[in-house]
C-alpha positions in Angstrom: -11.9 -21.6 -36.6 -9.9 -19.5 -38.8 -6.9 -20.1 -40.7 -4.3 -18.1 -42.1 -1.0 -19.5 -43.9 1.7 -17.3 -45.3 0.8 -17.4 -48.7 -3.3 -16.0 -48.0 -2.3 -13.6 -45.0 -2.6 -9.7 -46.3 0.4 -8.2 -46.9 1.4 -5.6 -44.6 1.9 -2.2 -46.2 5.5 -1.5 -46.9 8.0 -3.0 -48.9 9.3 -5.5 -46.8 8.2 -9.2 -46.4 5.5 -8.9 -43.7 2.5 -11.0 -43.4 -1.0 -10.0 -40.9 -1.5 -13.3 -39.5 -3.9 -12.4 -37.3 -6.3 -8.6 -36.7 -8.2 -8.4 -33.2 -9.9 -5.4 -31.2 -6.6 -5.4 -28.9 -3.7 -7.2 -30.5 -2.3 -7.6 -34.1 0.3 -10.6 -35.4 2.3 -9.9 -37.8 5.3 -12.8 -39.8 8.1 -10.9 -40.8 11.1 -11.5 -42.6 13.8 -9.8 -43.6 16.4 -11.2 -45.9 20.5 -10.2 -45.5 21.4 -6.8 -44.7 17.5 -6.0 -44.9 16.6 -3.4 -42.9 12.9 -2.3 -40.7 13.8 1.7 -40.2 13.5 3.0 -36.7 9.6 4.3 -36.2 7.4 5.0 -33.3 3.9 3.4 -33.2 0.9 4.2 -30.3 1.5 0.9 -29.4 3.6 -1.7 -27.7 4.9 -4.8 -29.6 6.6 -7.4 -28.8 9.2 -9.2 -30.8 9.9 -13.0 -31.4 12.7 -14.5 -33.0 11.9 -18.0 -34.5 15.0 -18.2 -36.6 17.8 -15.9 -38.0 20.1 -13.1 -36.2 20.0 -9.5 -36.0 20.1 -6.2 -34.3 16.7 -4.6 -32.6 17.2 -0.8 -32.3 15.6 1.8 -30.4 17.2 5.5 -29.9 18.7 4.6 -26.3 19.5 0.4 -26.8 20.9 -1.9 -29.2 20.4 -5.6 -28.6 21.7 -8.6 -30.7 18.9 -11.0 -31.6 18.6 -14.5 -32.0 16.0 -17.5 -32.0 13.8 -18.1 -29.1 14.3 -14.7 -28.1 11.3 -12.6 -27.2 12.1 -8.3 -27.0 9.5 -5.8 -25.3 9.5 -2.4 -26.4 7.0 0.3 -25.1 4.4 2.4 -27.2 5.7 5.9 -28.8 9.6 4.5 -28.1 11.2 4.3 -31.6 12.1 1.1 -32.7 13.8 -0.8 -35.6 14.9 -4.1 -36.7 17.9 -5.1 -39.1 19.1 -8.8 -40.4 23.1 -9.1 -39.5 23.1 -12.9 -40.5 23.9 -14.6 -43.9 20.4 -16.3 -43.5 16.8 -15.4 -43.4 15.7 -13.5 -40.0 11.9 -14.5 -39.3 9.7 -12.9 -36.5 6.4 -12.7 -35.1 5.6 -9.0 -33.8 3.1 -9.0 -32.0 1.1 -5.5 -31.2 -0.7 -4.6 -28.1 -3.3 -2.1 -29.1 
């Protein structure tokens, strides 16, 4: 087995609180939290990802859709389609994004 907590994860690169909690062949998991009024800027990636709420609210972006987030909810989004995430709440907003290589 292999284990990964929060605190020994690699850090993803950009300045926002983002943890690799697991790095495969096909998929990637990433923990990500963004604090008040913290914003992931709209990008494109060769990939799709999927986005899971555990706890928090916000709004996931792409150029054509705005959706309002919220735990237990779970948000598709296609490779190459621009995509962005931003914490509305007054409290933590944590994910797991996973990426479909």
């Amino acid at each position: 087995m292999k284990v990964k907590t929060l605190t020994t994860a690699e850090k993803v690169p950009f300045n926002l609180d983002g943890r690799k909690m697991y790095i495969g062949l096909d998929a990637e998991l990433i923990h990500l939290s963004l604090k008040p009024g913290e914003v992931l800027e709209k990008h494109s990636n060769p990939f799709d990802v999927v986005f899971y709420i555990l706890e928090g609210s916000g709004i996931v972006e792409t150029d054509d859709e705005a959706i309002s987030v919220e735990s237990d909810m779970s948000i598709e989004i296609e490779r190459e389609i621009n995509r962005g995430i931003t914490n509305t709440g007054e409290d933590l907003l944590r994910l797991l994004v996973l990426k479909i290589l």
